[in-house]
C-alpha positions in Angstrom: -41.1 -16.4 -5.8 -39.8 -20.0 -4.5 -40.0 -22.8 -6.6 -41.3 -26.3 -6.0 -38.4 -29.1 -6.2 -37.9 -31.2 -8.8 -40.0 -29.7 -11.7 -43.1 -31.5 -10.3 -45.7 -29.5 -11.7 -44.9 -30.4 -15.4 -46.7 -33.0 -14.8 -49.8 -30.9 -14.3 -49.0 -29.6 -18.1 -49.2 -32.9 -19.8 -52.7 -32.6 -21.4 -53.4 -29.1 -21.8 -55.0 -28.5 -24.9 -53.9 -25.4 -27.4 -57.3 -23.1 -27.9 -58.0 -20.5 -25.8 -60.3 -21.6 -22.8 -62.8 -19.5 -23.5 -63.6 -20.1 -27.0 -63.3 -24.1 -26.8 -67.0 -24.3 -26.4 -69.7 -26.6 -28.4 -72.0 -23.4 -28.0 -69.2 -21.4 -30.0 -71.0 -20.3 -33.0 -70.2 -21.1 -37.4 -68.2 -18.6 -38.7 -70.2 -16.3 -41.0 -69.8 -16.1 -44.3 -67.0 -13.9 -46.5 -67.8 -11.1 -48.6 -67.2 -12.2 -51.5 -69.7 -9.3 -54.0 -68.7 -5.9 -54.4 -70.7 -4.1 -51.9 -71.2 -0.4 -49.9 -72.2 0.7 -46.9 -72.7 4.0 -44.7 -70.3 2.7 -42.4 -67.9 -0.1 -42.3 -66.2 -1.3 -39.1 -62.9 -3.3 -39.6 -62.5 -5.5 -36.6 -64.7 -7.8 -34.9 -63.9 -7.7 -31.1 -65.4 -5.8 -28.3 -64.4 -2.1 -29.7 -65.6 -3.3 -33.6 -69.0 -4.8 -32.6 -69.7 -2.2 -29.4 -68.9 0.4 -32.6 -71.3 -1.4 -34.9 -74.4 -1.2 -32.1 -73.7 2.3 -30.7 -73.7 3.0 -35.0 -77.3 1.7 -35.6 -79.1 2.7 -31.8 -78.3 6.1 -33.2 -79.3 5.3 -36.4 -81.2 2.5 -37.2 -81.5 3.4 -41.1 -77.8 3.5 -41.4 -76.1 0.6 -43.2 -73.8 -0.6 -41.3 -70.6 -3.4 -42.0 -68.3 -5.8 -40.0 -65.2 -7.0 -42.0 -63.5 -9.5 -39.5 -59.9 -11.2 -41.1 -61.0 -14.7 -39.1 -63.8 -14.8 -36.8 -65.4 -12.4 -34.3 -63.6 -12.8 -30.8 -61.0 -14.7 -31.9 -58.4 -12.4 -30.9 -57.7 -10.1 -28.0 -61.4 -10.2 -27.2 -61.8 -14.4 -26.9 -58.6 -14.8 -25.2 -58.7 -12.4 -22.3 -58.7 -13.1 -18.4 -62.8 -11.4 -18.5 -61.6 -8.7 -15.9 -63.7 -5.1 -16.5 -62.4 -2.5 -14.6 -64.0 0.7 -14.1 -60.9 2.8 -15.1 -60.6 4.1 -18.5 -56.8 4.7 -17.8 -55.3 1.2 -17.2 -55.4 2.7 -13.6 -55.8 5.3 -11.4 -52.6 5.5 -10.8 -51.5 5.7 -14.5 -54.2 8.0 -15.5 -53.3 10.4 -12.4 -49.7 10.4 -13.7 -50.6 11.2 -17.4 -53.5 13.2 -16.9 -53.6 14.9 -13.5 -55.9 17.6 -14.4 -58.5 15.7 -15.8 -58.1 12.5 -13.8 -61.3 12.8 -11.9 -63.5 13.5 -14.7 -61.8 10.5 -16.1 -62.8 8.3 -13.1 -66.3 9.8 -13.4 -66.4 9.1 -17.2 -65.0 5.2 -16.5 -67.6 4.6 -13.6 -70.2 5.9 -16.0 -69.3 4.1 -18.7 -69.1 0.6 -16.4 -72.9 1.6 -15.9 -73.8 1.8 -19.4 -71.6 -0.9 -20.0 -73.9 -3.5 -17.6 -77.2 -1.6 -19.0 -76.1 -2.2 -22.8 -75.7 -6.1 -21.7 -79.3 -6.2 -20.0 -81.0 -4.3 -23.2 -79.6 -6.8 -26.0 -79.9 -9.7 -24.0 -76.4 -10.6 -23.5 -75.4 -13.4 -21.2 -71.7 -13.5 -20.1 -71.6 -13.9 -16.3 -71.2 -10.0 -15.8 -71.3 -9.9 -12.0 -69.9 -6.7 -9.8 -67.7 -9.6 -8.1 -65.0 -6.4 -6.9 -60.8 -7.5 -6.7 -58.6 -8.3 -4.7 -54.7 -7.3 -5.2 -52.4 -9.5 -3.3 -49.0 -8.2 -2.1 -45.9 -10.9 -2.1 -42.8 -8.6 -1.0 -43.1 -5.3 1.2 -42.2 -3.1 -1.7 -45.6 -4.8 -3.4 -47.4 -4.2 0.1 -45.8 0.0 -0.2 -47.2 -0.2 -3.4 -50.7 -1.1 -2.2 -50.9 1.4 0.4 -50.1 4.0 -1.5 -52.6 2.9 -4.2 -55.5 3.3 -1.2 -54.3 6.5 -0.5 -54.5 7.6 -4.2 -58.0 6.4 -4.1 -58.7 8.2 -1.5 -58.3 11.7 -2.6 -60.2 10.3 -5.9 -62.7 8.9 -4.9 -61.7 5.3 -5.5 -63.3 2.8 -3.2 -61.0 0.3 -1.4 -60.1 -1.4 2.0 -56.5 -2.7 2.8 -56.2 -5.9 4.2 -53.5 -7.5 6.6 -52.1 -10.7 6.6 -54.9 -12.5 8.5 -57.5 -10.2 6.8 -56.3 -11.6 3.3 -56.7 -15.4 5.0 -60.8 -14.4 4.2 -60.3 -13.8 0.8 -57.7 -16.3 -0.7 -54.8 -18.0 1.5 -51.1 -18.5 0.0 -48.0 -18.5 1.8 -46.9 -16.4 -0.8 -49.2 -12.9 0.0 -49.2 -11.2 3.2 -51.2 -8.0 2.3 -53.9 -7.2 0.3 -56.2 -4.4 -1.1 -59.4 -5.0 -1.6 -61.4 -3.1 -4.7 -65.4 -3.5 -4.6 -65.9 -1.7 -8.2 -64.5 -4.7 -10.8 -66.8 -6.8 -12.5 -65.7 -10.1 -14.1 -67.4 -11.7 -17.3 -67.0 -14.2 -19.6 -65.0 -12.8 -22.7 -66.4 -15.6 -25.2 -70.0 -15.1 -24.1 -69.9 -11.2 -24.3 -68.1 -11.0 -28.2 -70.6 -13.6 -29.0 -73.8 -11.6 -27.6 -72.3 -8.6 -29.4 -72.0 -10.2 -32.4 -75.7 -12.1 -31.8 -77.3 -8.3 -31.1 -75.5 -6.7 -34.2 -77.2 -9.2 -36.6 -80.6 -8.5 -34.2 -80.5 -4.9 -34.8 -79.5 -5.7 -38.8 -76.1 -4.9 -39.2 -74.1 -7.0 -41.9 -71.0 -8.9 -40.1 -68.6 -11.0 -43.1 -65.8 -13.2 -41.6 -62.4 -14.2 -42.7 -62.9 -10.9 -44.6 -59.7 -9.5 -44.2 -59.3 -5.9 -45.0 -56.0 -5.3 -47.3 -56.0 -1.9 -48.6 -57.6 1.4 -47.5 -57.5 4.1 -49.4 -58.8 7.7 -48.7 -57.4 9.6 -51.4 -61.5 11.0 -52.8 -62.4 10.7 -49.0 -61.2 14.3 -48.1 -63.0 15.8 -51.8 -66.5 14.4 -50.1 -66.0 11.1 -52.2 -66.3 7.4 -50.2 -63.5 5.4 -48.5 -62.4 2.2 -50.5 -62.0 -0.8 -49.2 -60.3 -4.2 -50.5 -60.6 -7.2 -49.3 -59.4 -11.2 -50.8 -62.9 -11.5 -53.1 -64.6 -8.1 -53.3 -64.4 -4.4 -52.7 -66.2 -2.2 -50.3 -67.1 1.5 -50.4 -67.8 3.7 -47.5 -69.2 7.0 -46.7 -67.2 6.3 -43.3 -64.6 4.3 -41.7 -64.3 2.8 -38.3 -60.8 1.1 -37.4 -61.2 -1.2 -34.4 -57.5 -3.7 -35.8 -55.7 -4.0 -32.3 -52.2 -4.8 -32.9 -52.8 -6.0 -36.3 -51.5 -4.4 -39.5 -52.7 -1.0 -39.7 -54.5 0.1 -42.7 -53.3 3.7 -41.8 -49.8 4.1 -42.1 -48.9 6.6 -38.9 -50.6 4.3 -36.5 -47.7 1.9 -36.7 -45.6 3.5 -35.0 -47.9 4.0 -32.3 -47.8 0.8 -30.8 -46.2 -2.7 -30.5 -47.5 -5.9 -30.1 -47.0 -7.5 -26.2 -48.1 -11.6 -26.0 -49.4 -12.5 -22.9 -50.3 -16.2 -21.7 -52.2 -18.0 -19.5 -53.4 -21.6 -18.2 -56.3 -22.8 -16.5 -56.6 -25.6 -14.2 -59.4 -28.8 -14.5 -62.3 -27.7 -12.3 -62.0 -27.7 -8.9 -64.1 -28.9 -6.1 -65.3 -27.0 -3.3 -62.8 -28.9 -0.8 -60.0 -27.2 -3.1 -61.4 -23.9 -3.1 -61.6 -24.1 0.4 -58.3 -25.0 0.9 -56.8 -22.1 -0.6 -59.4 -19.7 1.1 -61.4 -18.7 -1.8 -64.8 -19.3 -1.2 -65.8 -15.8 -2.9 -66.2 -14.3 -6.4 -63.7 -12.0 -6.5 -61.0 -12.1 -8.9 -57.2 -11.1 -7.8 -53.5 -9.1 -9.5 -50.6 -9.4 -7.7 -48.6 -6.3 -7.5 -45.9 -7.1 -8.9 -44.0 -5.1 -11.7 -44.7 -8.5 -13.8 -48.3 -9.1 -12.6 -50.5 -12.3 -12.3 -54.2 -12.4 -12.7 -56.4 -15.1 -11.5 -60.0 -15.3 -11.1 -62.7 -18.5 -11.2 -65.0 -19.9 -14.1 -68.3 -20.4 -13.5 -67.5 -24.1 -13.9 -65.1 -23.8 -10.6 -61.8 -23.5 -12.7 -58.5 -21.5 -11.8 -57.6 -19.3 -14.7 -53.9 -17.9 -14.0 -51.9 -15.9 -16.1 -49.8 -12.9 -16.6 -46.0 -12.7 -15.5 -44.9 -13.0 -19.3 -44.8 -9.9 -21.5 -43.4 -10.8 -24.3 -42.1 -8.8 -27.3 -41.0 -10.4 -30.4 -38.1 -9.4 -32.1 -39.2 -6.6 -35.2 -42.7 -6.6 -33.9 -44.0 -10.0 -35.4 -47.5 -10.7 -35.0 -47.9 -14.5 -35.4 -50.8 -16.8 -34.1 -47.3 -19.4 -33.6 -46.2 -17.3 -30.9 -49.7 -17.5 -29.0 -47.9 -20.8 -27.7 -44.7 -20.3 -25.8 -44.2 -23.4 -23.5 -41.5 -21.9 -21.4 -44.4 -19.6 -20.0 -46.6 -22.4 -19.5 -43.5 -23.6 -17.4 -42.8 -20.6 -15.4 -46.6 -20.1 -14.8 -47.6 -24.2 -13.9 -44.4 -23.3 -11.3 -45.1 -20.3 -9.9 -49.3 -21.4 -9.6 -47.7 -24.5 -7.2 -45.9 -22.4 -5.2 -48.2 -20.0 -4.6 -51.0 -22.4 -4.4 -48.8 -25.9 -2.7 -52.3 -27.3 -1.8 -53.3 -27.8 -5.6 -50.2 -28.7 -6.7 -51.4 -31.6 -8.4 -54.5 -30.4 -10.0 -54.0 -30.3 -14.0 -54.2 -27.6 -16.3 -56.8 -28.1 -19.1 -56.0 -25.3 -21.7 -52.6 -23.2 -22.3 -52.8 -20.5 -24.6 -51.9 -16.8 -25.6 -52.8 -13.7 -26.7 -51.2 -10.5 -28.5 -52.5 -7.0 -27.5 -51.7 -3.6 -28.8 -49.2 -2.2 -25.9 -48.4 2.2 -26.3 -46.0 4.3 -24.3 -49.7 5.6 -22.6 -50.3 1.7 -21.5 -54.1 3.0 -22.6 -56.2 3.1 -25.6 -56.1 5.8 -27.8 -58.4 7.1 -31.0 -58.2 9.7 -33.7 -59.6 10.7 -37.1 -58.1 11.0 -40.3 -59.3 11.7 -44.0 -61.4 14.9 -42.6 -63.1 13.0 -40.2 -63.7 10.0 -42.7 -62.2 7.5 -40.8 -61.7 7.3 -37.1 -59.5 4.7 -35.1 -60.0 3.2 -31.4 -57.0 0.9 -30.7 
């Protein structure tokens, strides 16, 4: 990627603030509070983000006499789930193409299972009432080099034979859906949504409490221990101020320490960064190409993601994946301003025409990254406890 002379678009770094885009909102609701009694519960849930709450709500729609808890170390969303780029893909495999490699048996029930789930995904959002922006906008990827242009044709023809909708697009095709000197090629993907990350763990969180489960923040969970849970006896719990007991578990930590000793080696934690710009006029939009919804990946082995806000802003990030040394996990390393430089050069380059547009927020994230590049779950203590990370 070709750089802009001079180191210019520092300048558009100068008053980025440090909080994640998303969750630097007046509407951004007061924490709840700790636990702070000795309490117990049919089923507690340790984790507040998307897999936590989602957990807490599928618990109680099944059951709605079951007691259900949410222990959440800070607040709910302000991880993985507050911090993400708000793309929802239909693929439960981080990709066709990775699922097809990993499970080529059962990759088309998986792609039947994802699509189905992206369904009751949007259905689960109009039930409770939860307003995010979820809108079928589709994606574009964008192709800078012909290897990444390869790469998108043989992605088409994988989705294909699986029943993948897409449409490839040529240079002056591409010009209808975003215009950089940097991209000549282009897929384009109709079944990708894109939502507000904020607004979605909050209306989680906001339906949980609806439907009367008990969520207690900065509650971090320090000890687990299942020793009476396979003799039919509960799960304990202990947290700063009280301790919980369970007649089930649900683990929903991301990268954060596990509470069950063989899922650390399992994964390893993977920051990823991003920056969004001041909002844009129409004008700008225009003179980059896109007038649309969409949001757009670059193919690239170290990928970009960009997509609007619904307040006209550019959010770019990716390109950075970075693992720190023994695995540290570290809100510090959430801000890394060599990545905030290699991302404020790379967005002028691709983008020369809003060069001098200012960023307004520069943050990071840390995710849970496995050899699969997917989730994966489990049980433990005779079904006791069960894990989706």
């Amino acid at each position: 990627m070709s750089k802009p002379a001079g180191g210019a678009h520092r300048a558009a770094l100068r008053h980025t603030s440090t909080a994640p885009f998303w969750l630097d909102r007046p509407e951004r609701p007061d924490p709840l509070p700790r636990l702070t009694a000795d309490t117990a519960a049919d089923l507690v849930v340790v984790g507040g983000g998307y897999t936590g709450l989602w957990t807490a709500l599928l618990a109680k729609r099944r059951d709605p006499d079951r007691d259900v808890l949410v222990l959440e170390a800070a607040t709910c969303g302000h991880a993985a789930s507050g911090r993400n780029g708000g793309f929802c893909s239909p693929s439960l495999t981080h990709g066709l193409a990775n699922g097809a490699t990993r499970w080529p048996d059962e990759i088309d029930t998986l792609q039947r299972l994802g699509n189905a789930n992206l369904d009751a995904f949007e259905r689960d959002l109009e039930a409770h009432g939860v307003d995010c922006g979820f809108a079928r906008t589709g994606k574009v990827s964008v192709a800078a080099t012909a290897w990444q242009a390869d790469a998108l044709r043989a992605a088409a023809a994988l989705g294909e034979r699986h029943g993948e909708k897409s449409r490839l697009l040529d240079r002056a095709e591409l010009r209808d859906w975003v215009d950089s000197p940097m991209w000549t090629a282009g897929l384009w993907q109709p079944d990708y949504a894109l939502l507000d990350p904020a607004r979605l763990v909050w209306g989680l969180r906001d339906a949980c409490l609806a439907q009367g489960v008990r969520i207690a923040e900065h509650t971090e969970v320090t000890a687990l221990d299942a020793r009476r849970a396979d003799r039919g006896g509960r799960v304990r719990l202990t947290t700063p101020y009280a301790e919980v007991t369970a007649r089930r578990v649900a683990l929903a930590t991301n990268i954060y320490p596990p509470l069950l000793r063989r899922l650390g080696l399992s994964m390893v934690p993977v920051y990823d960064f991003a920056l969004t710009t001041a909002p844009l006029t129409p004008d700008q939009l225009a003179a980059v190409g896109w007038t649309g919804a969409h949001g757009i990946t670059d193919a690239g082995n170290q990928f970009h993601y960009l997509r609007k806000t619904a307040d006209n802003r550019i959010l770019w990030g990716g390109y950075d994946a970075i693992y720190p040394f023994g695995g540290r996990v570290d809100e510090a390393l959430t801000q890394r301003p060599a990545t905030f430089d290699t991302l404020a050069e790379q967005f002028a380059a691709t983008f020369p025409a809003l060069a001098d547009v200012p960023f307004s927020h520069a943050w990071g994230g840390v995710i849970d990254s496995t050899t699969r590049f997917c989730m994966f779950a489990g049980t433990a203590a005779a079904g006791r406890i069960g894990y989706a990370l």
